[in-house]
KETOR-639748 format. One record per residue (C-alpha): residue number from 1; residue in one letter; x, y, z. Coordinates in nm, 3 decimals, padded with zeros to 5 digits, m for minus. Layout:
BEGIN
PT_NUM_A_X_Y_Z
...
end
This chain:
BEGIN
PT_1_X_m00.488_m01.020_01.096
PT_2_X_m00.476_m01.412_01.028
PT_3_X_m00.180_m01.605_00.983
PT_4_X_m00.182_m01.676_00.604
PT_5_X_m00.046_m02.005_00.497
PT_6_X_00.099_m02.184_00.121
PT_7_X_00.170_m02.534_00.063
PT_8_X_00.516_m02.547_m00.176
PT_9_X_00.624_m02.800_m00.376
PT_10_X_00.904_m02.839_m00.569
PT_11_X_01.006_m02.634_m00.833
PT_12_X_01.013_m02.825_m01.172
PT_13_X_01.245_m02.920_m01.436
PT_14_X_01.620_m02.861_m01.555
PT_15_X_01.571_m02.525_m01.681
PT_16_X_01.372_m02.371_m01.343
PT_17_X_01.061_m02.317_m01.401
PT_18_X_00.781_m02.315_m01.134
PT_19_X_00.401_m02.242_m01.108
PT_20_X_00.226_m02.002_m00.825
PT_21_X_m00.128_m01.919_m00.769
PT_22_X_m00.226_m01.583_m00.654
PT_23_X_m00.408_m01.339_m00.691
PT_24_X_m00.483_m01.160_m01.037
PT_25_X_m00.300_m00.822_m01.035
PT_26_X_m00.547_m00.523_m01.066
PT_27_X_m00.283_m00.334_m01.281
PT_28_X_00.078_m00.374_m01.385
PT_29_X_00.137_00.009_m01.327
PT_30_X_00.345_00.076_m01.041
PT_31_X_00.188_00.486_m00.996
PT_32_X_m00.165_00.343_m01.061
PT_33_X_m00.114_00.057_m00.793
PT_34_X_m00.274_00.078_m00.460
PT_35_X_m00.344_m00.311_m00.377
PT_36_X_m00.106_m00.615_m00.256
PT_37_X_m00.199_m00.829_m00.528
PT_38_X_m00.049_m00.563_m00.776
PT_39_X_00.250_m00.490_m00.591
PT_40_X_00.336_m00.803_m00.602
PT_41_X_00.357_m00.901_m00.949
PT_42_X_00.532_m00.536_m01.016
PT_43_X_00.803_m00.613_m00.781
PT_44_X_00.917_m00.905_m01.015
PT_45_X_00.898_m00.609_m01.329
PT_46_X_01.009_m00.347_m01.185
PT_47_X_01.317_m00.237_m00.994
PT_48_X_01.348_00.049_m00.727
PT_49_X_01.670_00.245_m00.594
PT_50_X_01.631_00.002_m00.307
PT_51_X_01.449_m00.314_m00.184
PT_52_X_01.346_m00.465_00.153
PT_53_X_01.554_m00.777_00.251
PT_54_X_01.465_m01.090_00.447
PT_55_X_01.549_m00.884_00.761
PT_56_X_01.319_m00.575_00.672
PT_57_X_01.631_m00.374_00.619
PT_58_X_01.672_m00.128_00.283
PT_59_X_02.003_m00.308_00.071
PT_60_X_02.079_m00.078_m00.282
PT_61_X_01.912_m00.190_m00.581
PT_62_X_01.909_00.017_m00.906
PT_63_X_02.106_00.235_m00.643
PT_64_X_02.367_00.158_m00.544
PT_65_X_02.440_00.368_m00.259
PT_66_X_02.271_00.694_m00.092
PT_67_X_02.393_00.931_00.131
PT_68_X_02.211_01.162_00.350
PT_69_X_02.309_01.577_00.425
PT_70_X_02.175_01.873_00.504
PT_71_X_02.057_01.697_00.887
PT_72_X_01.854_01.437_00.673
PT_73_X_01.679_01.642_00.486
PT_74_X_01.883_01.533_00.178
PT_75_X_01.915_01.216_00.048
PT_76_X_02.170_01.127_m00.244
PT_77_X_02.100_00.801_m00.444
PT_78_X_02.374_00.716_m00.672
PT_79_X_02.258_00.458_m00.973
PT_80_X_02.491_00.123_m01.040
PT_81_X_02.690_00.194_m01.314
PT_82_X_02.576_m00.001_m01.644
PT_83_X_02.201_m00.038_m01.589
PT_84_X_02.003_m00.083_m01.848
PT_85_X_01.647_m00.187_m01.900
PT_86_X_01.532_m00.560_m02.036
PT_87_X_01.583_m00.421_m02.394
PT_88_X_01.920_m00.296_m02.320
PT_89_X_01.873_00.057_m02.337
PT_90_X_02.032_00.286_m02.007
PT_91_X_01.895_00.368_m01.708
PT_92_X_01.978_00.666_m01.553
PT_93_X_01.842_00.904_m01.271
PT_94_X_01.639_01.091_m01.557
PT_95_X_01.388_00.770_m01.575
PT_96_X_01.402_00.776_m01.183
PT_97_X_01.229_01.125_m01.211
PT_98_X_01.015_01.074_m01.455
PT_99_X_00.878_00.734_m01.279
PT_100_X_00.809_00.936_m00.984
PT_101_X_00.686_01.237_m01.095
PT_102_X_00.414_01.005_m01.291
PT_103_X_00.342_00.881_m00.935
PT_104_X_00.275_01.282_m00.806
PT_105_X_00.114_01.341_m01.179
PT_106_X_m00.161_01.590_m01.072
PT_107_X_m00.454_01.466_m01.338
PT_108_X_m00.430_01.126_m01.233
PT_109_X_m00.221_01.078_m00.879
PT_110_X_m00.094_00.757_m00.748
PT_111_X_m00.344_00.604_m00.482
PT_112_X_m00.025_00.584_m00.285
PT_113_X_00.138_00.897_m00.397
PT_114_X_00.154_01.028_m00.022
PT_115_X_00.456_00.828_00.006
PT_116_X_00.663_01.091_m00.171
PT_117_X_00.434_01.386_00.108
PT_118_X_00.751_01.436_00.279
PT_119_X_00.964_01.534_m00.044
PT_120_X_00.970_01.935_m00.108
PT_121_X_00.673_02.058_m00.300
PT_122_X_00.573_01.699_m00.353
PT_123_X_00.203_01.731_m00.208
PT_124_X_00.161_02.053_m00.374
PT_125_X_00.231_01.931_m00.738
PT_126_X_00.023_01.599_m00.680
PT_127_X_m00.290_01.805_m00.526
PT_128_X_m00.249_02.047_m00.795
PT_129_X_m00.146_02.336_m00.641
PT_130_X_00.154_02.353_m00.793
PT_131_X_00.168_02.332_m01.164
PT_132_X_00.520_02.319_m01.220
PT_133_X_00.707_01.989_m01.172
PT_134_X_01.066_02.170_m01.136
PT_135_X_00.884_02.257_m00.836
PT_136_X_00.921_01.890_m00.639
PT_137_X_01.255_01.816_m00.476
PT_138_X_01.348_01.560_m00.710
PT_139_X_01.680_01.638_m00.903
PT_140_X_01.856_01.417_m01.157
PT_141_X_02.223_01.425_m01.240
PT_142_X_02.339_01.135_m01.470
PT_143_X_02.378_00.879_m01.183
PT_144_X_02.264_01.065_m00.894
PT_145_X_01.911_01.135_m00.783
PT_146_X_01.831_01.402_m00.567
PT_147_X_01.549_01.406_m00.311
PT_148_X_01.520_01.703_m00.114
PT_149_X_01.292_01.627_00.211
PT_150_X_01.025_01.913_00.412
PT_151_X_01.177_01.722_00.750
PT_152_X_01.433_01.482_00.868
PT_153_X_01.324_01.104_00.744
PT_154_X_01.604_00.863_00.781
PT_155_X_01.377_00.580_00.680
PT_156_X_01.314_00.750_00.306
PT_157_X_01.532_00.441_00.208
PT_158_X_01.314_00.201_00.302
PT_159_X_01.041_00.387_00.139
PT_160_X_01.220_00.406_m00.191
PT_161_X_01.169_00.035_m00.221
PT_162_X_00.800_00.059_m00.259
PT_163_X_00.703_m00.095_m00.574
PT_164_X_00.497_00.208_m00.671
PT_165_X_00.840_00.421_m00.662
PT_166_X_00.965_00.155_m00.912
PT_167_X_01.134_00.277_m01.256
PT_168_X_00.966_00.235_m01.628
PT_169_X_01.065_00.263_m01.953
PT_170_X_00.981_00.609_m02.092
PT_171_X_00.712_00.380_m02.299
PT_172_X_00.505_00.348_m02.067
PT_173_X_00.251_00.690_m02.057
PT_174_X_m00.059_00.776_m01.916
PT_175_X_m00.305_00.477_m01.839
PT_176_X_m00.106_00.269_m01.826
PT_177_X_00.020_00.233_m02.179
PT_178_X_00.322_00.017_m02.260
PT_179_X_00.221_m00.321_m02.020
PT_180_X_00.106_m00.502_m02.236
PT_181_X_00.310_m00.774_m02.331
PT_182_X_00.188_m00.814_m02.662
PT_183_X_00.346_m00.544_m02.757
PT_184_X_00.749_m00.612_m02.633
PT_185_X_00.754_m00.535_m02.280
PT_186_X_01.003_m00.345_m02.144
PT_187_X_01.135_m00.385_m01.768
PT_188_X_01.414_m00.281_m01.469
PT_189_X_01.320_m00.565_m01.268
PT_190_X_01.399_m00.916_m01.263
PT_191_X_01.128_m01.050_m01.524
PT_192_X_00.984_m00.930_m01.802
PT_193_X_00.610_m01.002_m01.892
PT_194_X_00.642_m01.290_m02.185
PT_195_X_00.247_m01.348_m02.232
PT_196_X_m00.068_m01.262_m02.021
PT_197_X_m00.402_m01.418_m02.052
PT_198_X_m00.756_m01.386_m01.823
PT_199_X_m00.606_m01.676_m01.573
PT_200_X_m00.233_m01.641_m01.661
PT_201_X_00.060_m01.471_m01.663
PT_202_X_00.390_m01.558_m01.810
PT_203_X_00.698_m01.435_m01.646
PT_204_X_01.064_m01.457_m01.814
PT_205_X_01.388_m01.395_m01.662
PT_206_X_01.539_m01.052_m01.757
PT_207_X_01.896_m01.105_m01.922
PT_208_X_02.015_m00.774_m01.830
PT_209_X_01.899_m00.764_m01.510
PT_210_X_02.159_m00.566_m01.277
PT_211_X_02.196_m00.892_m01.052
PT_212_X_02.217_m01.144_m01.314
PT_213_X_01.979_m01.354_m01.434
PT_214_X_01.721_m01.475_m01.161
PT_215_X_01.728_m01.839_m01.032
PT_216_X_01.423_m01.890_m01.191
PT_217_X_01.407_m01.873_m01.630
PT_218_X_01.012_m01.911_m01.595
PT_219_X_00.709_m01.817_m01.353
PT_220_X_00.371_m01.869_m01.437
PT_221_X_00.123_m01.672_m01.186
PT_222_X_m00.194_m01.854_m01.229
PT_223_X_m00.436_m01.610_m01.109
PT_224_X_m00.788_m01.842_m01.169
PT_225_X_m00.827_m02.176_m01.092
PT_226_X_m01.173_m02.212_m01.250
PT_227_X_m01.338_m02.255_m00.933
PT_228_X_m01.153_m02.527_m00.849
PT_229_X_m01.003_m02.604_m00.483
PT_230_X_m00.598_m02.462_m00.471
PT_231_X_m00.529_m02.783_m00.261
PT_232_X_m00.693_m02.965_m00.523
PT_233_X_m00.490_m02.809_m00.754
PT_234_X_m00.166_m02.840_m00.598
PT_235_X_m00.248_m03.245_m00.526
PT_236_X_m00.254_m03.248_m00.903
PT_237_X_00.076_m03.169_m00.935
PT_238_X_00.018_m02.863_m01.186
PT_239_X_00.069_m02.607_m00.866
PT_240_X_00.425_m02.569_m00.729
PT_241_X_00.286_m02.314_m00.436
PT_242_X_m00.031_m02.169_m00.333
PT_243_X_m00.179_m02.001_m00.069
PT_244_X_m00.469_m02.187_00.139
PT_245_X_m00.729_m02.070_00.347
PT_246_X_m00.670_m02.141_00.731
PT_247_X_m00.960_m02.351_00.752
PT_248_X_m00.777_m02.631_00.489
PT_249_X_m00.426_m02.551_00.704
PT_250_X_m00.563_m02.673_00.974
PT_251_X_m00.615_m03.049_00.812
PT_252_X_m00.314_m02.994_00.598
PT_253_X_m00.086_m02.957_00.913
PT_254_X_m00.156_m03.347_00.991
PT_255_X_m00.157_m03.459_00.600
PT_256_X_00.184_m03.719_00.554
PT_257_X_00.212_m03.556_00.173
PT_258_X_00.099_m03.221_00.235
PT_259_X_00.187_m03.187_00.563
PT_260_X_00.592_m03.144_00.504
PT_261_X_00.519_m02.855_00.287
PT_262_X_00.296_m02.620_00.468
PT_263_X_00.408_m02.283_00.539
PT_264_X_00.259_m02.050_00.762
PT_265_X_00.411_m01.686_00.822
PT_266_X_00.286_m01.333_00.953
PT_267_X_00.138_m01.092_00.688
PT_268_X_00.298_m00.724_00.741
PT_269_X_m00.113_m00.641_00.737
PT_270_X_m00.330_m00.489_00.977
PT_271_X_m00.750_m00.492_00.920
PT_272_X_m00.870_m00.183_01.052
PT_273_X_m01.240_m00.051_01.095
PT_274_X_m01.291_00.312_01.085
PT_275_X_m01.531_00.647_01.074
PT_276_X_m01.555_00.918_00.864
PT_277_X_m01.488_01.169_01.152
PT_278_X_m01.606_01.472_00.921
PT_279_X_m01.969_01.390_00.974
PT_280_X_m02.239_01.299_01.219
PT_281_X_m02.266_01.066_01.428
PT_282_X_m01.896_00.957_01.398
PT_283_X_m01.763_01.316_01.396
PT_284_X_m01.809_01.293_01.814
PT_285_X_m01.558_01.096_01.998
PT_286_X_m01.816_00.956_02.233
PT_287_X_m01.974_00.780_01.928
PT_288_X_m01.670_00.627_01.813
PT_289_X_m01.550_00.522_02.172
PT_290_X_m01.924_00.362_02.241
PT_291_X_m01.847_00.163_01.879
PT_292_X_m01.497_00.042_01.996
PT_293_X_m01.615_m00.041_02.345
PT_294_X_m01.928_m00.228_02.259
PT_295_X_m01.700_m00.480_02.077
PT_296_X_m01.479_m00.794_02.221
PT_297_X_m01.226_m00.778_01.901
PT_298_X_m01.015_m01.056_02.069
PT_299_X_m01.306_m01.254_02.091
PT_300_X_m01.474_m01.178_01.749
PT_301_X_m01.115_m01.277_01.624
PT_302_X_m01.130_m01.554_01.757
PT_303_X_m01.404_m01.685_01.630
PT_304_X_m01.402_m01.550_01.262
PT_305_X_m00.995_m01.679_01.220
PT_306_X_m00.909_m01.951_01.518
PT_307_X_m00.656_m02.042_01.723
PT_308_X_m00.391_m01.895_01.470
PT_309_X_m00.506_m01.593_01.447
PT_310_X_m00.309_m01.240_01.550
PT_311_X_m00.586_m01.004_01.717
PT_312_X_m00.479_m00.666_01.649
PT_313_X_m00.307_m00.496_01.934
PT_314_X_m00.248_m00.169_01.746
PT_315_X_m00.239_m00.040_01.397
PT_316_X_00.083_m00.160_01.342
PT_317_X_00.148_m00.510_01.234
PT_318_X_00.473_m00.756_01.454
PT_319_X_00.751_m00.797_01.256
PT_320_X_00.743_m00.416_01.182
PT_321_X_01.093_m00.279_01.325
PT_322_X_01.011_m00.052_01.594
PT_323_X_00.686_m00.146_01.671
PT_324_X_00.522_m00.128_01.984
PT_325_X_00.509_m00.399_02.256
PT_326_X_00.195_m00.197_02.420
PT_327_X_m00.156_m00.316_02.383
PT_328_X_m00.353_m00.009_02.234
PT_329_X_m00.681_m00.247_02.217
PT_330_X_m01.002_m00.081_02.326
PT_331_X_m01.109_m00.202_02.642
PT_332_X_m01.422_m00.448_02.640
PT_333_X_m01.702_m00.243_02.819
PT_334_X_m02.076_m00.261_02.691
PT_335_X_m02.150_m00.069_03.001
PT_336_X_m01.965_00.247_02.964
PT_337_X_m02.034_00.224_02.572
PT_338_X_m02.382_00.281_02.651
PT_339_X_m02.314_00.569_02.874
PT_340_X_m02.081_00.727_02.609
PT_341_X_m02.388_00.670_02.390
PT_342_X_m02.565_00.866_02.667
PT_343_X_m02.360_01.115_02.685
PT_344_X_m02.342_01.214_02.320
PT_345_X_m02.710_01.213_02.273
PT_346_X_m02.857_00.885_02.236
PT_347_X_m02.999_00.719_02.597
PT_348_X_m03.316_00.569_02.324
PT_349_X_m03.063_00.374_02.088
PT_350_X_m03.377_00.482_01.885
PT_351_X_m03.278_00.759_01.808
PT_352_X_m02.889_00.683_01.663
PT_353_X_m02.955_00.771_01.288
PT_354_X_m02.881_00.514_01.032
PT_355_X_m02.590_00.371_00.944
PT_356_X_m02.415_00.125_00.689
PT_357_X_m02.098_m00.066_00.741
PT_358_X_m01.928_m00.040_00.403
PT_359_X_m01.661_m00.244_00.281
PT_360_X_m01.480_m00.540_00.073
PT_361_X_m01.588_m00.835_00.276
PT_362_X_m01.398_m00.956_00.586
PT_363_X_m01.449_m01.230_00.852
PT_364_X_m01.534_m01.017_01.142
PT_365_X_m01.886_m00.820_01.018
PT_366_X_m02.055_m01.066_01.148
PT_367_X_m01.965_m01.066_01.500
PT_368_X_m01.907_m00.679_01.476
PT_369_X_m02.281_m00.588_01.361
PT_370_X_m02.424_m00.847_01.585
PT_371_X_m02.203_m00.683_01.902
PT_372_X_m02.293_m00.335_01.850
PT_373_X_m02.702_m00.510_01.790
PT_374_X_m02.667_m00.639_02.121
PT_375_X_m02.428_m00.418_02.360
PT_376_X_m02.560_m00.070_02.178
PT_377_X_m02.901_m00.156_02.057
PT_378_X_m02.827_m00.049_01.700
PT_379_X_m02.906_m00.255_01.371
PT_380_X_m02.573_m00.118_01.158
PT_381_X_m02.649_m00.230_00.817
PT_382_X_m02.453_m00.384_00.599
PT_383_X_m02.321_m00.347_00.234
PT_384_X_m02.027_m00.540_00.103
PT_385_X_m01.839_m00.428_m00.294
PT_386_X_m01.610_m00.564_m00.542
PT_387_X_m01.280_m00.452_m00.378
PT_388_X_m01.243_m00.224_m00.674
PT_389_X_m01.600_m00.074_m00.612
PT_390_X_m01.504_m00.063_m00.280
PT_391_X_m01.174_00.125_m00.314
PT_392_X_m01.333_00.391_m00.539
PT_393_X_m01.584_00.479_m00.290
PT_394_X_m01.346_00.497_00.006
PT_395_X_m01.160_00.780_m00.154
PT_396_X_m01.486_00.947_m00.273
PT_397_X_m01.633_01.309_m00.183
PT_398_X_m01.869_01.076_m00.057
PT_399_X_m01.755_00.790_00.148
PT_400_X_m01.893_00.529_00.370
PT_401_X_m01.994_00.606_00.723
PT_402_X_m01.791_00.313_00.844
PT_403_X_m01.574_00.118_00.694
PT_404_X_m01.278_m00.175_00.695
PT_405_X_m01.010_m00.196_00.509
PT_406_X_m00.654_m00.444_00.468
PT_407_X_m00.347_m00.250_00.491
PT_408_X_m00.022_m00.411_00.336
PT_409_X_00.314_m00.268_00.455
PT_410_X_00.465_m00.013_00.162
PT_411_X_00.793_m00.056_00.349
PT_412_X_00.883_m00.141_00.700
PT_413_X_00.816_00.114_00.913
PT_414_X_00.520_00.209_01.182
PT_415_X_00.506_00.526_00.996
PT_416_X_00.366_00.365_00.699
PT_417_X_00.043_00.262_00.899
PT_418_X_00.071_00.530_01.127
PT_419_X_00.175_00.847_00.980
PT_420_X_00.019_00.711_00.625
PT_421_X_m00.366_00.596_00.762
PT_422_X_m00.381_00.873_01.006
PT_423_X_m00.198_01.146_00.972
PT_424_X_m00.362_01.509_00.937
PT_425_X_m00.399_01.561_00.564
PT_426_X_m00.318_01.258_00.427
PT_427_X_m00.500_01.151_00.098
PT_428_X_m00.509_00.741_00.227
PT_429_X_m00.681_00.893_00.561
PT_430_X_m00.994_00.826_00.466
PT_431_X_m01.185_00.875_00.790
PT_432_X_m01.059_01.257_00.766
PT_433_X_m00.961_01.251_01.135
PT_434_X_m00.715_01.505_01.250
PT_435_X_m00.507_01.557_01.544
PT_436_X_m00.223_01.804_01.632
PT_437_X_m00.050_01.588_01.930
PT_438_X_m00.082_01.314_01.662
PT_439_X_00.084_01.431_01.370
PT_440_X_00.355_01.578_01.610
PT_441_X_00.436_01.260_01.763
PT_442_X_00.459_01.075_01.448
PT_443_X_00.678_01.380_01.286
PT_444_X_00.916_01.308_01.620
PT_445_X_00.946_00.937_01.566
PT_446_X_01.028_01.021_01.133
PT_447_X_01.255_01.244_01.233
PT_448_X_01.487_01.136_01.531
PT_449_X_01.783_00.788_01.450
PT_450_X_01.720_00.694_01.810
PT_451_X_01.536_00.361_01.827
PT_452_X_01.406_00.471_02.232
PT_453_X_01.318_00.803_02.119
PT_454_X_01.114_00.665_01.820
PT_455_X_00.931_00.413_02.000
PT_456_X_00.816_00.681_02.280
PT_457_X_00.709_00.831_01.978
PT_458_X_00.497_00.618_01.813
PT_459_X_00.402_00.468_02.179
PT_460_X_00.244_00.846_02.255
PT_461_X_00.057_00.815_01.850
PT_462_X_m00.116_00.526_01.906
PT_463_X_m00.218_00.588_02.239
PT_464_X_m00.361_00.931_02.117
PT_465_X_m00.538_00.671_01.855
PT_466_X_m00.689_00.471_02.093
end
């Protein structure tokens, strides 16, 4: 993962306005959302039980405290007294259900609707087989919401701030309906959605929000600059922040104007290639190994991202809280990645069948196909989609061989790239791979409140991983 950096001005006029660039939301749905850019933007709409400080730590939100019993496999949210949406009707633990159980909904399931796995009867209900919804552990009771859990999970908190577990209006129904904000849009969060055009959207501080009114009246999210340059932009004075690409940060560092107002911070991101494990070749260990041998990753890091960059020393990102300090990186060996090749039926690299790297576009293909050319004696080839494209055919019967993909942090926890990506069973493990030692290690770490124990955990995972 790369360092991503902004440049931030200052944020205009009496009344507090200010103007972002970023990237256009895919959807304003929080149980259709599966991408950053879309979590993003719903964050500022929408309001969970909980949210993530500045710390990584859960703080109440629309809850305003929860309680765990029955060992942790209860957990108790009790709603602030008085919410309300933007247009002043209540909020109470009923539109908590129904916002989640639109996230599980069967005939059209949240890409991320394995966060709620762990809940009883949750995966049944969302995988359809289950057809009852009284059947998930999800109880409402005026102010107090209910979640009844398979297994201890004392971070379920943190994973209650997820913006795709964030409440909507009963208006808002299948596809999506009720977002548009032509049409008086309704919202828990901090903002409502004033007006919304192909490069714009218009963001207005929500009177009733539970916090009071946000610091902010007015944000405009300018999600297309025409093609223009965002430093450009910014220089103009019409951008108050904006990300930039590392190869402008670098100049920008030593600019006198610019140079005062560059910001660079650590995404909670990993970029991870991987194999559909279900099918040949990658379905034998040795094949996989042989891939992950016959590559330098620090090196083709490196290159593709500079000095800033933060090669990958496991699947989970720093700054997560109880990440590991181990380095889970395969080790750099084109010899034994031939033998492994050997070994699993290939000594004539002639003979490896055909295979296509699939996937969104990221800076280390390159180096990656032109490794495995040279230290394997394969030509991978190559295909890169629309993200959109891309995301569709990653969760298809009929998936890419191989495969990269960005993961963003749901909440802050090593289970979330671990347990999530990986686990046995999981609908966002899209390589299918499946390990017993694995999903008990991870089920150890979810379930035990002591940090050492947790990190052995997760420690034994990744290694298992690796």
């Amino acid at each position: 993962s790369i360092l991503p950096a902004s440049i931030r001005g200052r944020v205009q006029g009496a009344d507090r306005e200010t103007r972002i660039a970023m990237s256009a939301p895919n959807t304003l749905d929080p149980a259709a959302a599966g991408d950053a850019a879309s979590a993003a933007v719903i964050a500022q709409l929408f309001e969970g039980l909980t949210a993530i400080d500045g710390s990584l730590v859960p703080r109440p939100a629309l809850a305003a405290s929860w309680a765990f019993a029955v060992g942790n496999r209860t957990v108790d949210f009790t709603l602030r007294d008085g919410l309300t949406f933007s247009d002043g009707t209540p909020i109470s633990a009923d539109d908590v259900l129904r916002s989640w159980l639109r996230v599980l909904n069967p005939a059209a399931p949240s890409p991320l609707a394995a966060l709620l796995y762990d809940v009883v009867g949750a995966r049944a209900y969302a995988t359809g087989a289950s057809a009852d919804p009284a059947s998930v552990g999800l109880h409402a009771n005026g102010r107090v919401f209910e979640v009844q859990l398979t297994h201890p999970a004392g971070d379920f908190p943190a994973i209650a701030a997820s913006p795709s577990l964030a409440v909507v209006p009963p208006r808002v129904g299948s596809g999506g309906a009720g977002l548009d904000a032509g049409t008086g849009f309704v919202a828990s969060g901090g903002y409502v959605l004033a007006a919304q055009t192909p490069t714009e959207l218009s963001l207005t501080a929500n009177p009733h929000y539970w916090a009071g009114p946000p610091a902010l009246s007015r944000v405009t999210l300018a999600t297309d600059l025409g093609g223009k340059s965002p430093v450009d932009v910014f220089g103009a004075g019409t951008l108050d922040w904006t990300p930039v690409a590392p190869e402008d940060a670098s100049w920008i560092g030593y600019d006198r104007t610019f140079g005062p107002q560059l910001r660079s911070s650590a995404d909670l991101a990993v970029t991870y290639f991987g194999f559909d494990t279900r099918r040949a070749p990658f379905n034998d260990p040795r094949v996989r190994r042989a891939f992950a041998q016959a590559v330098d990753w620090r090196r083709v890091v490196r290159l593709a991202d500079g000095s800033d960059a933060l090669p990958a020393t496991g699947m989970v990102p720093p700054g997560i809280p109880g990440r590991s300090n181990a380095d889970f990186v395969p080790t750099f060996d084109p010899a034994a990645a031939k033998r492994l090749f050997a070994d699993a039926g290939y000594p004539d690299p002639a003979t490896f069948p055909a295979v296509t790297l699939v996937d969104a576009g990221t800076p280390y293909d390159a180096g990656i196909l032109d490794q495995l050319h040279v230290n394997l004696g394969i030509t991978v080839r190559y295909e890169s989609l629309d993200f959109t494209d891309f995301f569709n055919r990653l969760g298809s019967a009929d998936g890419p061989q191989f495969w990269a993909l960005s993961w963003v942090a749901d909440y802050p926890s090593p289970y979330d790239f671990l347990g999530i990506l990986l686990g046995g069973g999981q609908p966002n493990n899209y390589g299918g791979w499946t390990s017993a030692a694995f999903d008990d290690a991870i089920a150890r770490a979810a379930a035990s409140q002591d940090a050492s124990t947790v990190r052995a955990a997760y420690d034994q995972a990744e290694a298992l991983v690796r």
